[in-house]
C-alpha positions, 0 to 999 in steps of 0.5 A: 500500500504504498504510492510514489511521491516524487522521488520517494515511495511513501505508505499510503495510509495510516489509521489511528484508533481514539477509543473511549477509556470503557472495557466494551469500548477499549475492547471492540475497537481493539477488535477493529484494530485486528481487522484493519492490520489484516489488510496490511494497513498500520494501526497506532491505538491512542489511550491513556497507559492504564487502559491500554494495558487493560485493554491489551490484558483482557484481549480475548480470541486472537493470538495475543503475539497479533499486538505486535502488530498495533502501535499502542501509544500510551499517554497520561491523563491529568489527577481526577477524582476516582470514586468506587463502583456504586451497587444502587438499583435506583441509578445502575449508570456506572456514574463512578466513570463520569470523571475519567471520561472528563479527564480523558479529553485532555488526550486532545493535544497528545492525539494531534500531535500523533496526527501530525507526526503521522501525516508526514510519514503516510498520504493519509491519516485516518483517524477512527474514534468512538463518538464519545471522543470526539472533542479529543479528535477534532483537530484532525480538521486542521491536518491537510491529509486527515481524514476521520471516521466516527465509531458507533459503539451501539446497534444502528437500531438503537441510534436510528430510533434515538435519533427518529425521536428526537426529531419533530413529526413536522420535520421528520424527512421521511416516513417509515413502516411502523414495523421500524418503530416499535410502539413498545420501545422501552423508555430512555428514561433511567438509562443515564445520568444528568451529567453522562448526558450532558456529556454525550451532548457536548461530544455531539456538537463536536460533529460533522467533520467525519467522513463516515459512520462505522458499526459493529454491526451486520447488515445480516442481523439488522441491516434494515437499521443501517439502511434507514440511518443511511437515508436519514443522514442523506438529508443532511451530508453525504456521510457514508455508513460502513458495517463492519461487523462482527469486530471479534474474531469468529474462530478463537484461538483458545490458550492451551495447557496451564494458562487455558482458564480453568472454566474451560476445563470444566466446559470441556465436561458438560454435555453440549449446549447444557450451560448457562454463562451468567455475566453482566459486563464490566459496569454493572455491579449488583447489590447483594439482596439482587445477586442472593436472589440471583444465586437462589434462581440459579440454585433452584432451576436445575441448569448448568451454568457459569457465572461470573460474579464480580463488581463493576470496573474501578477508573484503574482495575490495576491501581484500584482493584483492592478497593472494589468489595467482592460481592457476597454469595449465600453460606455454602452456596459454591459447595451446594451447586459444585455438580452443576455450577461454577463462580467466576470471581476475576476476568472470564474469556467470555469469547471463549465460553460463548464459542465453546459447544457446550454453552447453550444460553447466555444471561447477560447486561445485553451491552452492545458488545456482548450482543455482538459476540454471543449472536456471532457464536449462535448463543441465544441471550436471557436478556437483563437490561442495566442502563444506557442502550441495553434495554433496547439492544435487549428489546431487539434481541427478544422481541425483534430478532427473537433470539433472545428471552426477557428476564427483567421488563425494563418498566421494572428497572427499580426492583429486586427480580425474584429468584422465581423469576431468575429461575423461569427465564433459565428454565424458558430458555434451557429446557422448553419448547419455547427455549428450543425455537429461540436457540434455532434462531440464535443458531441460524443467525449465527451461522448467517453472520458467520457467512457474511464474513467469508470470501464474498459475503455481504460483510467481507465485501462491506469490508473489503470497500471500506478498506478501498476507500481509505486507500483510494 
């Protein structure tokens, strides 16, 4: 990928990656990244040096010797407050983040001096970056050769209905089957806080200096959402839209011998599809009422299952991991379900057990990309909504895609689920009628998005000309 340039041959592009310090973040834009060095093209990722490392450390499915091929640029951050992670049903928003994501504009001035030193080396620098770091990357304006693509870490159908909302029904450009928009939605409300909001507004007004729009998405799963953001954004730019999903890689390299974790083992015992992997992302943590009850269900409902039972992550999960309480489970509890059932207390492969063949369902926050690695994997989801865009990712899972059942209706958010509830969902899901329809789906649709990716297949194509367009 090289060009001549007078006398000289100089590479052709270049592409810096601005994630938002956050594990689903940090994580499928290192999966991006993976992707685009396959292509031949260099990748400098551009972070503060703690989630870098974290980012590097919980990196899951590919040959961990594939860093080598990133640039990872690490930069400090300036003091900020950093507060524990709160286990409060009445604000599950992990607000505790709020003043790193403040701090972390103060990457401005580090990123565009990277920009500047890559543009004398490469005939373009293509900066990709999560929509919540816009203000860091907006001097990407000011290099004559740069060229930016803003990152959408949710599913386009959440970000099309968010976006059909908040216009006027005066000014909406054009009309949609109301098939698009469900009547049922759940509400935005409880979602986020104040302050994140705020926050994401401001990011927002950053905008319109990007060339493209990219998802970890698949026109396979919902390419109807990525369609319809297409035709809005038309009405006002010519932005393109590029769905490059899924991000994780689709055949995991498994760790062997000492250092394979120990739950995979324990997989390695269980008939085929028996298991439940129970797991609520890096930002959730819940009270210890709620994971009693949790524990009870899982008890009393006679699955298999393994579950990772951790709190939320601190702003450093190095510098600050003995300050984060571990959650408490019911005396003798581990003894009791030791047959049938695992606890997981540090960092699970999650890419790993979902790939596994005797995993068989998958309760989960319903984080976008949790969504994407389990749909990818052909696991169906008991979906238990937290905050941000997961009630909705969980209403397209279960209602739209059915792939999916519902363990907690998102107008309930402020209560404690019962265990009988728990225990229900697991049951649907692993061991009915219903529940074998869903897996089929899960199934299915796992194998359609596995498709996509092979040689000629909508999502390598989508690929293949987003990589095009970069080198033109």
């Amino acid at each position: 990928m090289e060009v001549q340039n007078g006398n000289q041959q100089r590479p052709q592009v270049v592409v810096v990656m601005v994630p938002l310090p956050a594990q689903g973040h940090l994580n499928q834009l290192l999966h991006l990244s993976h992707l685009i060095t396959s292509y031949g093209i260099p990748v400098h990722y551009a972070g503060s040096t703690s989630h870098n490392r974290q980012a590097k450390v919980r990196l899951n499915g590919w040959d961990l010797e594939s860093l080598t091929n990133i640039h990872f640029h690490d930069f400090e951050l300036p003091p900020f407050e950093s507060r524990p992670p709160k286990d409060d049903l009445s604000v599950p928003f992990p607000s505790h983040l709020q003043p790193l994501f403040e701090a972390s504009m103060h990457l401005r001035k580090p990123v565009y001096n990277l920009m500047q030193q890559l543009s004398v080396k490469y005939n373009r620098v293509v900066v990709i970056h999560d929509n919540s770091m816009t203000y860091v990357v907006q001097d990407v304006k000011l290099i004559t050769n740069g060229e930016a693509y803003t990152f959408i870490p949710t599913c386009a159908f959440y970000y099309f209905v968010c976006l059909w909302e908040n216009i006027p029904e005066e000014e909406k450009p054009f009309q949609i089957d109301p098939n698009d928009f469900p009547e049922c939605l759940p509400s935005r409300e409880g979602c986020i806080t104040e302050d994140m909001l705020e926050f994401v507004i401001n990011q927002s007004k950053c905008l319109g200096f990007e060339s493209g729009w990219l998802y970890n998405t698949s026109r396979v799963i919902e390419g109807r959402y990525v369609e319809l953001m297409e035709k809005l954004s038309s009405t006002k730019t010519n932005i393109k839209h590029f769905a490059l999903g899924p991000f994780n890689p689709l055949h995991i390299k498994s760790e062997s011998g000492q250092n394979r974790h120990e739950c995979l083992e324990w997989l390695d015992e269980q008939e085929k599809s028996s298991v439940i992997y129970v797991s609520f992302g890096s930002t959730t943590s819940l009270t210890d009422e709620q994971t009693k009850e949790l524990a009870n269900g899982l008890e009393k409902c006679g699955e298999k299952f393994i579950w990772v039972l951790r709190r939320a992550d601190s702003n450093d999960v190095f510098a600050e991991a003995d300050k984060v309480r571990n959650p408490q489970l019911p005396a003798g509890y581990e003894e009791r379900v030791k047959d049938r059932g695992m606890v997981v207390r540090d960092w699970a492969p999650q890419l790993e057990i979902l790939a596994h063949p005797s995993t068989g369902g998958f309760m989960s926050h319903c984080g976008w990309n949790s969504c994407m690695e389990s749909i990818s994997m052909g696991v169906p989801i008991a979906a238990w909504p937290m905050h941000s865009d997961q009630p909705r990712n969980a209403f397209l899972l279960s209602n739209l895609l059915k792939v999916g059942v519902t363990v907690r209706d998102w107008k309930h958010r402020g209560e404690v689920v019962k265990s009988s509830t728990i225990e229900d969902a697991v049951k649907t899901l692993m061991a009915s009628e219903e529940g074998k329809e869903i897996k089929k789906r899960a199934a299915e649709l796992g194998e359609a998005v596995r498709g996509s990716v092979a040689e000629g297949g909508v999502c390598c194509l989508e690929r293949e000309a987003f990589i095009a367009h970069i080198s033109r």
